[in-house]
C-alpha positions in Angstrom: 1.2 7.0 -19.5 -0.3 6.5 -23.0 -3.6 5.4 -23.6 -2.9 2.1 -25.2 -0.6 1.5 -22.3 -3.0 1.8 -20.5 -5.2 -0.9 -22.5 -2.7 -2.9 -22.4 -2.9 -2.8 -18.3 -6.7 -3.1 -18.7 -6.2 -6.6 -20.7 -3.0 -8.1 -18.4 -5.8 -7.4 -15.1 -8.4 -9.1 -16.8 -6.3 -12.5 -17.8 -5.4 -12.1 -14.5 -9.0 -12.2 -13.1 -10.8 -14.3 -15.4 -13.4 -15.8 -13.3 -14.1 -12.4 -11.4 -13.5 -10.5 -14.6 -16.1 -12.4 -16.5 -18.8 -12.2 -13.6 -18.7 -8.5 -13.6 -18.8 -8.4 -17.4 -22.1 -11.0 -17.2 -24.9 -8.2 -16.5 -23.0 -6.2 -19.7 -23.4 -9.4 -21.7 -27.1 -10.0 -20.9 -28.0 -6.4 -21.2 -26.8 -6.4 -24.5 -27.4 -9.6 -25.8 -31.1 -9.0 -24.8 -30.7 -5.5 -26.6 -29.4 -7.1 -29.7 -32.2 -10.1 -29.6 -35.6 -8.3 -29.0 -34.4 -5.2 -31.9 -33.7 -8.2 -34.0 -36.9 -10.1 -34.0 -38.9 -6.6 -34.0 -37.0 -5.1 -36.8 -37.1 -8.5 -38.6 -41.3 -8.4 -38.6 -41.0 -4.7 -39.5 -39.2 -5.5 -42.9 -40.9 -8.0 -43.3 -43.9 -6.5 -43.3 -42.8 -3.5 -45.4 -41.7 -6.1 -48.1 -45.3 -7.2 -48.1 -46.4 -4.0 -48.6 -43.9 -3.2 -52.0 -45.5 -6.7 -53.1 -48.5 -4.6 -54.0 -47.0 -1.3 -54.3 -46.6 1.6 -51.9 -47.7 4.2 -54.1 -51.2 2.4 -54.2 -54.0 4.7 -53.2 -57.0 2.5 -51.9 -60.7 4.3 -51.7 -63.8 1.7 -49.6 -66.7 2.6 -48.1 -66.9 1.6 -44.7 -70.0 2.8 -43.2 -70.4 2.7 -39.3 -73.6 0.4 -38.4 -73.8 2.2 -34.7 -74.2 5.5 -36.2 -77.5 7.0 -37.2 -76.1 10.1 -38.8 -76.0 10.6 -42.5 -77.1 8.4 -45.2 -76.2 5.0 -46.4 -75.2 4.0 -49.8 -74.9 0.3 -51.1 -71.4 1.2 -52.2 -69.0 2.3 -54.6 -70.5 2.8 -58.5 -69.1 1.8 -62.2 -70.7 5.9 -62.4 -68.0 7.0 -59.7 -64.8 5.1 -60.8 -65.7 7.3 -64.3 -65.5 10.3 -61.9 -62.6 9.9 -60.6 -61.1 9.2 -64.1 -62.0 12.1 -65.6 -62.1 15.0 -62.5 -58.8 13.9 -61.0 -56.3 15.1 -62.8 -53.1 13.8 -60.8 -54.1 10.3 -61.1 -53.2 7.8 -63.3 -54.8 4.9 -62.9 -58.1 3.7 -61.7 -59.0 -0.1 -61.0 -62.1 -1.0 -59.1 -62.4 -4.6 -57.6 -65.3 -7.0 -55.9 -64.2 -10.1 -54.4 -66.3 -13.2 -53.8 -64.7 -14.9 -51.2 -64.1 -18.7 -50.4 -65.5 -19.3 -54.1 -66.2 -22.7 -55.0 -63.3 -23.9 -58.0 -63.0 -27.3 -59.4 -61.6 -28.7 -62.6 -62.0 -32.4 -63.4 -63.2 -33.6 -60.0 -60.6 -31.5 -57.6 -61.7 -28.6 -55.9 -60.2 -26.3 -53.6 -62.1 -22.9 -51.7 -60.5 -19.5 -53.3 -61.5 -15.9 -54.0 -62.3 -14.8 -57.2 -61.5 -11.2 -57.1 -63.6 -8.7 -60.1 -61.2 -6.2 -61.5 -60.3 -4.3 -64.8 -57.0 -4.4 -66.4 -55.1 -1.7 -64.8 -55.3 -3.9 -61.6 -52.1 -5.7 -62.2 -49.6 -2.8 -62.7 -51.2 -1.5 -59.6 -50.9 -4.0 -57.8 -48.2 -5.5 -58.8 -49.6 -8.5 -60.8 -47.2 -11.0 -63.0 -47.9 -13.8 -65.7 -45.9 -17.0 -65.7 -47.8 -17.4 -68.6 -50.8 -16.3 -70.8 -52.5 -13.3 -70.7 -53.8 -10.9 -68.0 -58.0 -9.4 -68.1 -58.2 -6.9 -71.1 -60.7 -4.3 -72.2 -62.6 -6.3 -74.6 -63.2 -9.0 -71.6 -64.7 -6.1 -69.6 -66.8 -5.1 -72.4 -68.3 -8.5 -73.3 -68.6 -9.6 -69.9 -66.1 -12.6 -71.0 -65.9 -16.2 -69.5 -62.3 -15.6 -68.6 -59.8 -16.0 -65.5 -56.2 -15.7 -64.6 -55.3 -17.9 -62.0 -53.3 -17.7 -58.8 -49.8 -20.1 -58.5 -51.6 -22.5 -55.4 -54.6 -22.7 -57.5 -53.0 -23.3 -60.7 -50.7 -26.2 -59.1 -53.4 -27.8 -57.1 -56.7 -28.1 -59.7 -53.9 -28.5 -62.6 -50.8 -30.7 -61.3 -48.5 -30.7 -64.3 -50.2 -29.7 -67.2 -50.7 -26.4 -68.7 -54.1 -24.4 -67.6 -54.2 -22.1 -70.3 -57.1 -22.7 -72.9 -59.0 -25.5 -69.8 -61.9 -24.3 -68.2 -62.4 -24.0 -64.6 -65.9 -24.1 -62.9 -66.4 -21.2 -60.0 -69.4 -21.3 -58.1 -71.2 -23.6 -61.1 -70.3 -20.9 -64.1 -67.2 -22.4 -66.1 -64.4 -19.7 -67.3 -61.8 -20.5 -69.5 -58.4 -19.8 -68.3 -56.2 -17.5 -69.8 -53.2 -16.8 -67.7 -51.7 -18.2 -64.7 -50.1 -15.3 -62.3 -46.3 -15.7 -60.5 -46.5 -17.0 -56.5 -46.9 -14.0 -54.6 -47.0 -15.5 -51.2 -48.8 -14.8 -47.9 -49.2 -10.8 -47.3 -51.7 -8.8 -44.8 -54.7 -9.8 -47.2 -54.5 -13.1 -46.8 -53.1 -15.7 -49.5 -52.5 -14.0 -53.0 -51.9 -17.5 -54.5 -55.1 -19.1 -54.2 -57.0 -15.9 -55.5 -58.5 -15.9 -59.7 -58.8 -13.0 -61.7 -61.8 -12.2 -63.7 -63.0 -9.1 -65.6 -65.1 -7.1 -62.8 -68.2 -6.8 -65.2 -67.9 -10.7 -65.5 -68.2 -11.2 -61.7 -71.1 -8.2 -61.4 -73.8 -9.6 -64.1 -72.8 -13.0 -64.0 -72.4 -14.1 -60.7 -73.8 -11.4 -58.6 -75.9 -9.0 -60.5 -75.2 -6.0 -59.3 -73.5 -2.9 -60.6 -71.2 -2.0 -57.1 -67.8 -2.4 -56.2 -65.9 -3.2 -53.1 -63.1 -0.7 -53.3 -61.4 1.4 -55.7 -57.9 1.3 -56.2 -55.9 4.4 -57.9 -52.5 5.6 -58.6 -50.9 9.0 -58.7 -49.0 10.6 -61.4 -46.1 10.4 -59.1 -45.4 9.7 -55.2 -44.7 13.6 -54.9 -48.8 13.9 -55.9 -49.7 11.2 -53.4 -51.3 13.6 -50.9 -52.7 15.8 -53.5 -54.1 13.1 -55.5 -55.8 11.2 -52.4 -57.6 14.9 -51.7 -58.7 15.3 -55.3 -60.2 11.5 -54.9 -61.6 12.8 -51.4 -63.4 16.1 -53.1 -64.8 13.9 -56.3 -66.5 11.7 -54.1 -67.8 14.6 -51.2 -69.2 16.0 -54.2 -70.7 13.1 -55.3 -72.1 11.9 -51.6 -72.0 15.0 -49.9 -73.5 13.7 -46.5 -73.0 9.8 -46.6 -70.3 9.6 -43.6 -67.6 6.2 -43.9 -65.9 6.8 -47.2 -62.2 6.7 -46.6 -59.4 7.5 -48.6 -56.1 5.9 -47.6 -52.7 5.2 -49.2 -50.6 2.1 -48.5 -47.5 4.2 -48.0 -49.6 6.0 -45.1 -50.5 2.7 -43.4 -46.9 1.3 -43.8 -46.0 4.7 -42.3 -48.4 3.8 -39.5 -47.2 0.5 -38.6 -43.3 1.3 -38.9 -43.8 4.0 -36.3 -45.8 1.1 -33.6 -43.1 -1.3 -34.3 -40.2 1.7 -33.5 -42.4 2.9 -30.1 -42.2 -1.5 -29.6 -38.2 -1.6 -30.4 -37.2 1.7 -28.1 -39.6 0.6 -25.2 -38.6 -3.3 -25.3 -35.2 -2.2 -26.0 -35.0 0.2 -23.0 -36.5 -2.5 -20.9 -33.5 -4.8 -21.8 -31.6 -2.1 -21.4 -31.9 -2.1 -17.5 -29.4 -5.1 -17.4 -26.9 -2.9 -18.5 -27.2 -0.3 -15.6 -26.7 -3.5 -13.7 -23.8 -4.6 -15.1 -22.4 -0.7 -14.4 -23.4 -1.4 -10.7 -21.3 -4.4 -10.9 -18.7 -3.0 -12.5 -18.5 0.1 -10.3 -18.3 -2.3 -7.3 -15.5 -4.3 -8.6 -13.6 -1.4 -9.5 -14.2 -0.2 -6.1 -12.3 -3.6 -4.8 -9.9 -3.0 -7.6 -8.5 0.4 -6.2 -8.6 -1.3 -2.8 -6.2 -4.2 -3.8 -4.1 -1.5 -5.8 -3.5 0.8 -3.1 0.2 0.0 -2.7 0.5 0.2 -6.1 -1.3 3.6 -6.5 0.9 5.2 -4.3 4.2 3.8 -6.1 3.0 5.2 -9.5 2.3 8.7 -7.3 6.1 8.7 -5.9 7.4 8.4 -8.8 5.7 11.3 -10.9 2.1 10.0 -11.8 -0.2 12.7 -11.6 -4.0 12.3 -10.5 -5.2 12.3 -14.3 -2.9 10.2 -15.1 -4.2 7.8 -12.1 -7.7 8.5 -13.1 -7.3 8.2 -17.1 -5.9 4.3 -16.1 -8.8 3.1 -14.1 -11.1 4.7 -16.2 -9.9 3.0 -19.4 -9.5 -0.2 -17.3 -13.4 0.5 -16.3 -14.3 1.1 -20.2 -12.2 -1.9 -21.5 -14.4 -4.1 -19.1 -17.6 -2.7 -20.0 -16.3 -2.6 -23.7 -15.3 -6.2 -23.7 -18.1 -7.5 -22.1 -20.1 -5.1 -25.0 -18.6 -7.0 -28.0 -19.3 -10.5 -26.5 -23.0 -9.4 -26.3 -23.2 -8.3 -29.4 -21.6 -11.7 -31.0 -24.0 -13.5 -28.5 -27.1 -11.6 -29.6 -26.6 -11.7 -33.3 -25.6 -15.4 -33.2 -28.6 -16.3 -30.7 -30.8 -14.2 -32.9 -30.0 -15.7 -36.3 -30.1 -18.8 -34.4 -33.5 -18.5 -33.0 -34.9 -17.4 -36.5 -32.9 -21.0 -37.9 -34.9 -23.0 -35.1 -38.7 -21.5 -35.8 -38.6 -23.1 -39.4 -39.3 -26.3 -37.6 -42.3 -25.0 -36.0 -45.3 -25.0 -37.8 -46.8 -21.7 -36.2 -44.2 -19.7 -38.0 -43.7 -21.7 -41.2 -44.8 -19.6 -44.6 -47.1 -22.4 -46.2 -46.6 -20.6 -49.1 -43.2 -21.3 -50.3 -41.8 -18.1 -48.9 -39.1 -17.2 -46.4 -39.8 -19.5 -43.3 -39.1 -19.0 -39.4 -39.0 -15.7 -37.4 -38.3 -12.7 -39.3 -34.4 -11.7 -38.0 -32.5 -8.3 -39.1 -29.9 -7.2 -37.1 -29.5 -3.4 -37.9 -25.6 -1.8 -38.0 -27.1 1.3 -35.8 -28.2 -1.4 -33.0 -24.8 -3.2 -33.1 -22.6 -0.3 -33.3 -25.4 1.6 -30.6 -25.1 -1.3 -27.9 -21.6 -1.1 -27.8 -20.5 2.5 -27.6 -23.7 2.4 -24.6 -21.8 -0.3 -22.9 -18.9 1.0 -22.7 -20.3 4.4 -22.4 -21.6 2.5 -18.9 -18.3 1.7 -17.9 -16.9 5.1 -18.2 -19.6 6.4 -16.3 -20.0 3.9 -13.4 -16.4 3.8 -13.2 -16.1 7.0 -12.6 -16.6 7.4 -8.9 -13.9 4.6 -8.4 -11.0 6.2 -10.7 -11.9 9.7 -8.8 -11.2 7.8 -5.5 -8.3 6.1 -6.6 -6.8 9.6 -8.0 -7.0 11.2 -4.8 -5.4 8.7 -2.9 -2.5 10.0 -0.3 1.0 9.1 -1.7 2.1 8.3 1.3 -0.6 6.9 3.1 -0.9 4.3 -0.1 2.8 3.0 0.4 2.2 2.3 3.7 -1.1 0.0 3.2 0.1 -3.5 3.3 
C-alpha cells in the first residue's frame, strides 16, 4: 500500500468522524495556536525594540560615569571633561567620531505665549551622524556655534508642530528656561524609543548649554564611533585604557556599545520565547495523549478489518505504516489549523490593541501590540505536531500490526 493511499484512507476516516476527529485534533490546535500567539507577541516587541535601537545606530559606542553612592572605595569625580573627550580624539586611534552631550531635562520652551516641557540636549556636530539625526529643514549645530557659544537650536518634530502650528520656525526664536535661541533647523519625527520621546527634545551647541545655562565645563556622556563594526570591541578598549589612564582609581566609568545591549536584550526575550513557548507547548503532548487514545479505539473498531487486509497479503509494516500515517495526518491536520488560528488570532490581537490607549504610540508611529510571526515558528509548530502524532501513535499502530489474522476475522 502506497503512502498516499494511505493518506487518502487517513482523510476518508476523518470525514467520516468529524465530530470525534475534530475533538482529538482540539488539544493539537490549542497547543499550537498558543505556540504560534505567545512567539508572535514576543518576537513582535523584540523587533521592535531592535528597530529602536538602528534609530540611533547600533554601531554607537556610549561612555557615562555612573558612580556607585553605596560604595566608599575609590574617588569621585564630577564627571566627564571637554579635557577627556580631546583624549579620546587624539589617543584612540580606531575611532572616528566623538560627540559629547548634557541634557537639561523637562526644559521650560515657549514661543509667543505657548509652552510645552522638553529637553534640551548639549552636543557638538558630530552628534547627528551618530545618532542618527535628520533635518526636514535648516541646518544642524556647526563648529563655529560651538566656538562662539551661539544662541542657536534645532528643534524636535512635536516641538516644532506644537510652539509653531503652521508656519516655518526657522529664523523665530524660542525662549528655553528664560534665554531665547534662534532656531535654525527643525529635525525629522523620530518617534518614541528606550530614551524617552526624541520628538520633543532641542538641540543646541554643548558649549551653549554649559556657559549659558549651567556654567559648568562637564558632560553627561560621551558618545563615539568606530572606524568600522569589526573595531567595535577594540575601539571600546582603547576608550576604556584612555580614560583608566586618565582616572586610574575612580571606580563607575563604563564603556558600553548599543550593539552589546541589543545583544543583551535579544538573548532575555529568546530565554522568554523558548520558555513561554515550551510552556504552550504542553498542550500538544496533550493532544498526543488524545490522539494515542483515539487511535487506540480506532484499531479496536478496525479489528475485522485488520485481519481482512492480513488474509489477503498485508504485512505488519504495511499495517503499521497505515495507522501511523493516519496518526500523523491527524496530528498534521490539526497542526495546520493551529497555525492559521494563531497567525490570524495574533495579527488580530495586534489590530484590536490600536484601540487601547495603553498600547497606542502617541507619537505617530506604528500603533497596537508589536506582532511578527517568524517562518521558523510556523514551519517549527507543524513538523512538532505532527512529529507528536507519529510518536504517540506509535504504540497503537504497533498493536494493531501484531494483531492475529485469524483471531481478527473472527471479532464481530
Amino acid at each position: 500500500m502506497s503512502i498516499i493511499h494511505c493518506i487518502k484512507i487517513a482523510l476518508e476516516t476523518l470525514r467520516a468522524n468529524k465530530l470525534r476527529s475534530a475533538l482529538t485534533m482540539l488539544g493539537i490546535i490549542i497547543g499550537v495556536s498558543a505556540v504560534i500567539l505567545m512567539v508572535a507577541i514576543l518576537q513582535g516587541l523584540s523587533h521592535r525594540i531592535a528597530d529602536q535601537f538602528k534609530k540611533f545606530g547600533s554601531n554607537l559606542i556610549i561612555v557615562a560615569y555612573q558612580p556607585d553612592s553605596s560604595s566608599n572605595k575609590g574617588r569621585v569625580i564630577d564627571g566627564f571633561r571637554m579635557s577627556d573627550v580631546r583624549a579620546i580624539q587624539d589617543e584612540c586611534s580606531l575611532v572616528h567620531d566623538v560627540s559629547p552631550e548634557m541634557t537639561v531635562n523637562s526644559a521650560n520652551l515657549q514661543h509667543s505665549g505657548l509652552s510645552m516641557q522638553g529637553n534640551a540636549v548639549g552636543v557638538m556636530p558630530d552628534y547627528a551622524s551618530l545618532k542618527n539625526v535628520t533635518l526636514s529643514s535648516g541646518r544642524f549645530v556647526s563648529q563655529t556655534d560651538s566656538d562662539t557659544w551661539a544662541q542657536v537650536c534645532v528643534l524636535g518634530s512635536k516641538v516644532a508642530s506644537k510652539l509653531y502650528g503652521t508656519t516655518d520656525p526657522l529664523g523665530h526664536e524660542l525662549n528655553v528656561n528664560g534665554i531665547l535661541l534662534e532656531v535654525v533647523g527643525v529635525a525629522e519625527a523620530k518617534g518614541r524609543s528606550f530614551t524617552g520621546d526624541a520628538d520633543k527634545q532641542i538641540f543646541l551647541p554643548l558649549t551653549t548649554l554649559q556657559q549659558r545655562f549651567l556654567g559648568t565645563n562637564t558632560v553627561d556622556s560621551i558618545n563615539a564611533r568606530p572606524n568600522s563594526m569589526a573595531d567595535m570591541n577594540a575601539a571600546k578598549e582603547q576608550i576604556w585604557e584612555c580614560l583608566e589612564r586618565r582616572y586610574p582609581d575612580v571606580p563607575g566609568i563604563k564603556v558600553d556599545s548599543l550593539d552589546q545591549v541589543l545583544a543583551s536584550i535579544t538573548s532575555v526575550f529568546a530565554m522568554f520565547t523558548l520558555v513561554l513557548g515550551g510552556i504552550a507547548g504542553l498542550a500538544l503532548l496533550v493532544g498526543g495523549i488524545g490522539i494515542m487514545n483515539i487511535m487506540l479505539v480506532s484499531v479496536t473498531e478496525r479489528t475485522r478489518e485488520i485481519g481482512v487486509r492480513k488474509a489477503i497479503g498485508a504485512r505488519r509494516r504495511d499495517i503499521l505504516r497505515q495507522f501511523l500515517i493516519e496518526s500523523a495526518t491527524l496530528s498534521g491536520v490539526g497542526g495546520l489549523s493551529g497555525v492559521i488560528i494563531g497567525t490570524l488570532g495574533a495579527y488580530v490581537l495586534g489590530y484590536l490593541t490600536t484601540f487601547i490607549p495603553q498600547f497606542a504610540n502617541k507619537s505617530g508611529g506604528t500603533k497596537g501590540l508589536a506582532i511578527y510571526v517568524p517562518p521558523w515558528i510556523v514551519i517549527g509548530a507543524f513538523l512538532f505536531s505532527a512529529g507528536v502524532g507519529v510518536f504517540f501513535g506509535m504504540y497503537p499502530a504497533i498493536r494493531a500490526s501484531k494483531l492475529d489474522p485469524i483471531q481478527a476475522l473472527r471479532t464481530e
